[in-house]
C-alpha positions as CSV (number, residue, x, y, z in Angstrom):
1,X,0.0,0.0,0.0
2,X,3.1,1.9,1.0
3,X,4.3,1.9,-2.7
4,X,1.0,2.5,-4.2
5,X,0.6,6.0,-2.1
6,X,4.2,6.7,-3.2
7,X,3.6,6.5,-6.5
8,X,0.7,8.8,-7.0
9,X,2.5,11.2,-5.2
10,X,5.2,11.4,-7.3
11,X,3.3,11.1,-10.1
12,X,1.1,14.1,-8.9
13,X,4.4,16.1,-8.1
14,X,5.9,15.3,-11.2
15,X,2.7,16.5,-12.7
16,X,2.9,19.4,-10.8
17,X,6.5,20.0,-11.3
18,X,5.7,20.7,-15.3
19,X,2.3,22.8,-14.7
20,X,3.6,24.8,-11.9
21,X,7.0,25.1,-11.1
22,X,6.6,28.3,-9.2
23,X,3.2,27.2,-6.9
24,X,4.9,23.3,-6.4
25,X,6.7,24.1,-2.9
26,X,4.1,26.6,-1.7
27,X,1.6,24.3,-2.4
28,X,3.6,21.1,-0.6
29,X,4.3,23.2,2.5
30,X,0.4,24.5,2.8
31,X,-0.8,20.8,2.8
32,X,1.6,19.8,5.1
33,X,0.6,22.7,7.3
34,X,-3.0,21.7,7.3
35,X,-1.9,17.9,8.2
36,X,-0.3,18.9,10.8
37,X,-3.5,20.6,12.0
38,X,-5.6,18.3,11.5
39,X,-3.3,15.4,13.4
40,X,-3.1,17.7,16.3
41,X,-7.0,18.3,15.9
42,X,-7.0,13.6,16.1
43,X,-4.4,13.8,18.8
44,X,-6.2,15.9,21.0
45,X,-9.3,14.4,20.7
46,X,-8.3,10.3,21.0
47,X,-6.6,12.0,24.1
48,X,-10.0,13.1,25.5
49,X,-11.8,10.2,24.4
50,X,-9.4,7.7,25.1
51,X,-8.3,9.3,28.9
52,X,-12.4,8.9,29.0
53,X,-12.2,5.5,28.6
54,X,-9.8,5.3,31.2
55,X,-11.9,6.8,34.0
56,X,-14.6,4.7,32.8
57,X,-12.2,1.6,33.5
58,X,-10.8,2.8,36.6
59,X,-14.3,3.8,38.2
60,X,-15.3,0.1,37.3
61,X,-18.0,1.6,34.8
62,X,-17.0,-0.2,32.0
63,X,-17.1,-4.1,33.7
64,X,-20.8,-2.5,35.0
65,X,-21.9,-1.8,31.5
66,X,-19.9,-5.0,30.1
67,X,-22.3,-7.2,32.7
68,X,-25.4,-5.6,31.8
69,X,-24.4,-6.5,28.2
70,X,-23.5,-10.3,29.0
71,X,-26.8,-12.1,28.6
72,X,-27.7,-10.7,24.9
73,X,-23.7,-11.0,24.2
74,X,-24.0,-14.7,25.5
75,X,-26.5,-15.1,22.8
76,X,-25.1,-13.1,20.3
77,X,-21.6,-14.9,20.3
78,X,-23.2,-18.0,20.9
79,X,-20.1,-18.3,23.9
80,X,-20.9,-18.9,27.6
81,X,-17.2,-17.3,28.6
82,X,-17.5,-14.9,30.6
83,X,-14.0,-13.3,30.1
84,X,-14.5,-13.1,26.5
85,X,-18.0,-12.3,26.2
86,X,-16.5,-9.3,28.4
87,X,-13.5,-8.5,25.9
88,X,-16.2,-8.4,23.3
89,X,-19.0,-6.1,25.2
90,X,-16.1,-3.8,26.0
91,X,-14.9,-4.1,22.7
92,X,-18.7,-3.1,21.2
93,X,-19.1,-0.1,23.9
94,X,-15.9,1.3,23.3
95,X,-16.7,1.1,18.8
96,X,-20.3,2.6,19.7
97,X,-18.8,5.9,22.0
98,X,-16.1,6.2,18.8
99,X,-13.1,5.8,21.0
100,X,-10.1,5.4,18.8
101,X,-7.7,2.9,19.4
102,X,-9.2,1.5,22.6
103,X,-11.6,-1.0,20.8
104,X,-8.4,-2.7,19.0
105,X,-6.8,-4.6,21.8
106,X,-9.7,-5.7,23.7
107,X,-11.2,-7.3,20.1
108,X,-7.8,-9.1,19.7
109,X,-7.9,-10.1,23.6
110,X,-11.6,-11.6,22.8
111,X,-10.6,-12.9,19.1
112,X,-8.0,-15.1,21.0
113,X,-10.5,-16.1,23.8
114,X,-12.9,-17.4,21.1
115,X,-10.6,-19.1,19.0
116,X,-8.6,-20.3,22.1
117,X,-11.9,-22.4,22.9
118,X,-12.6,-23.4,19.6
119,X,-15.8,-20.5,18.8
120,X,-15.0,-19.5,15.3
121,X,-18.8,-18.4,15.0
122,X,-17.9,-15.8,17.7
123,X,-14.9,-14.8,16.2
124,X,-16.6,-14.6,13.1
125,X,-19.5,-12.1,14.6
126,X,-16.7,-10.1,16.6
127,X,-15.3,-9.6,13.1
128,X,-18.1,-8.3,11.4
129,X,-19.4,-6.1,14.3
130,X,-15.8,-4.1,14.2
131,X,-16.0,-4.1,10.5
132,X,-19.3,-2.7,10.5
133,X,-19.0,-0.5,13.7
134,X,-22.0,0.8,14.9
135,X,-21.3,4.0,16.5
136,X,-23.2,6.3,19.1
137,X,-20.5,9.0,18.8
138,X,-18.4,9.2,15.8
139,X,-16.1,11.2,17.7
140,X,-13.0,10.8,15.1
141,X,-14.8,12.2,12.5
142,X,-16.8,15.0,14.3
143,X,-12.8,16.0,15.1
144,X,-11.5,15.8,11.3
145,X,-15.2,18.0,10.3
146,X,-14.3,20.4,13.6
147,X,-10.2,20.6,12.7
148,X,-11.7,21.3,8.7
149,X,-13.5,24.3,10.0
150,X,-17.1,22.8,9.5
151,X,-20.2,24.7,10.7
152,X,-21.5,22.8,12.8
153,X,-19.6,19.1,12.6
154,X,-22.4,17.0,14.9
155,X,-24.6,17.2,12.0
156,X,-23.0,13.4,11.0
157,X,-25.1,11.8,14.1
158,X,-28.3,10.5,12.7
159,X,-27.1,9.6,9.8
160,X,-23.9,7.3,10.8
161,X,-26.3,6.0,13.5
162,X,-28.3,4.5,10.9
163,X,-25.9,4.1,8.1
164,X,-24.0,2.2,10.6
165,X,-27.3,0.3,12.5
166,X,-28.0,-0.9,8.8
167,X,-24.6,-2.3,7.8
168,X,-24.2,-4.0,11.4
169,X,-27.6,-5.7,11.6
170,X,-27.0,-6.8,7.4
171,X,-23.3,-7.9,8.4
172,X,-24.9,-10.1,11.7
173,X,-28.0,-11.0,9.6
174,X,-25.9,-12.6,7.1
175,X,-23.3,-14.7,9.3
176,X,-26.3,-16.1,11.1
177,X,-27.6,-16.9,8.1
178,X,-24.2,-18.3,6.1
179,X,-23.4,-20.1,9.8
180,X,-27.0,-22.4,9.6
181,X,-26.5,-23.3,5.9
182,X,-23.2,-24.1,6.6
183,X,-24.4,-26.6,9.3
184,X,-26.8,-28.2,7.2
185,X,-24.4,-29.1,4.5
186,X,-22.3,-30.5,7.2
């Protein structure tokens, strides 16, 4: 991927280059100016979010909303461990309040709990509920629409709550269904 992004930018510089020589560096230095801004705009707001998280795990508010979550993630997952199904709630609350980063390490902690005891259904459903991420708060990208100098940068709520609502209960929807016609052919 590394190559393929280093190749369109040389080929747009090179491009560039020949149109205009004179507004190349100006141009180079203002973009890098504005990605700077906007990674201080992501860095300050995972830091809040994340540091959020945090106090949420320290003040035992996490394992509290984890529990409450354990019956209909029992069912979900199709997994009666309870350290896993707990990875996985956390997991799920931390995608849904658009905490970056957080959700990646407790997904891998309850990928290898599933798999560890043989639950490649609940792997499977972990999988698709990160790919799909239903979010609450899409906190990252209110920050990139706030750091761009958007009007009014909430106005993404509704619809990634049901943009994303729809792709999660399709991507669940169909692993439910590709899991029991799998286990009839079998």
């Amino acid at each position: 991927m590394n190559v393929i992004f280093a190749a369109v930018f040389l080929g747009a510089a090179l491009i560039f280059l020949f149109t205009d020589a004179e507004g190349f560096l100006p141009a180079l230095l203002a973009g890098a100016e504005r990605a700077a801004g906007v990674c201080l705009a992501l860095l300050a707001s995972y830091c809040v979010w994340l540091g959020f998280f945090k106090v949420l795990e320290r003040c035992a508010l996490a394992d509290k909303l984890s529990r409450a979550l354990l019956p209909a993630a029992g069912r979900l997952f199709r997994s009666r461990d309870a350290r896993a199904l707990s990875l996985a709630c956390q997991n799920i609350a931390a995608n849904m309040l658009g905490l970056p980063g957080a959700p990646t390490p407790l997904g891998v902690a309850a990928t290898q709990k599933f798999l560890a005891a043989r639950n490649g259904y609940a792997a499977e459903m972990l999988l698709v509920l990160n790919a799909t991420s239903l979010q609450l708060l899409p906190t990252t990208v209110i920050a990139l629409r706030a750091a761009a100098g958007s009007a009014s940068p909430a106005d993404i709520l509704l619809p990634t709550l049901l943009a994303s609502l729809l792709s999660t209960l399709l991507g669940a929807a169909l692993l439910f269904l590709t899991h029991k016609i799998g286990r009839r052919r079998t």
